[in-house]
C-alpha positions, 0 to 999 in steps of 0.5 A, a space after each residue: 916586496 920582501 927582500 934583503 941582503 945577508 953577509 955570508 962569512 964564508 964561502 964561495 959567496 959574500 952576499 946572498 940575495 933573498 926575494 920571497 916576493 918576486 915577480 914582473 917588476 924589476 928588482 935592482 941587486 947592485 948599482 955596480 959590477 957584481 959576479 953571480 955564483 948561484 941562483 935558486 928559484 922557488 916556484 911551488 905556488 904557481 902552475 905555470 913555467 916562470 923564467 928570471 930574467 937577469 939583467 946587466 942593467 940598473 933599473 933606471 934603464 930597464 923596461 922588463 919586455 924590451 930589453 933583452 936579458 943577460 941570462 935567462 932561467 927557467 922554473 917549471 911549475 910546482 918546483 925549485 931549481 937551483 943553478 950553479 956557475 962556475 965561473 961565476 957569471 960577471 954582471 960588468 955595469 949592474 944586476 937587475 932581475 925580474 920573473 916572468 911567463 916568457 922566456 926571450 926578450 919579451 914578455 911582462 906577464 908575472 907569476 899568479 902567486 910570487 916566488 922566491 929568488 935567492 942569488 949568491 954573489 960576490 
């Protein structure tokens, strides 16, 4: 999995998370209370709707397809959308996030060919 973490200096944000690889395994942004600013989501490659599910979870306590997620976002195929919040939404334990078929709770099921997930945070 391709994904790092890059300081912005600034800006709304302090830190971008990028993932060119994202798909139904869970991916763990922070260990401690984070706040999202914006989400883009990448979903070219794929002709199938894929929604990230964002988690206030570490990975050690997620099961993608049985917890509930925090926030949902939907990508329709052959796409990208980007969402902004403001207020920023408030992740109080974790952030984790996995891209699924599904929306709601369940659903494993990951996209044919990975996207790329990008999330402002501060």
């Amino acid at each position: 999995m391709a994904s790092f973490k890059t300081s912005i200096p600034s800006g709304i944000s302090s830190v971008k998370w990028t993932d060119t690889a994202a798909s139904s395994t869970e991916v763990e942004v922070s260990t401690a209370s984070i706040n999202v600013q914006q989400v883009r989501i990448v979903n070219t490659a794929n002709s199938t709707k894929l929604y990230l599910k964002m988690y206030n979870l570490v990975a050690s306590s997620l099961t993608v397809g049985t917890n509930s997620p925090d926030v949902v976002l939907p990508v329709e195929a052959s796409s990208t959308v980007e969402y902004a919040f403001d207020p920023a939404v408030a992740f109080g334990t974790a952030l984790c996030y996995a891209v699924v078929t599904a929306g709601g709770t369940t659903g494993t099921t990951g996209p044919g060919t990975a996207i790329t997930v990008e999330i402002l945070t501060s």
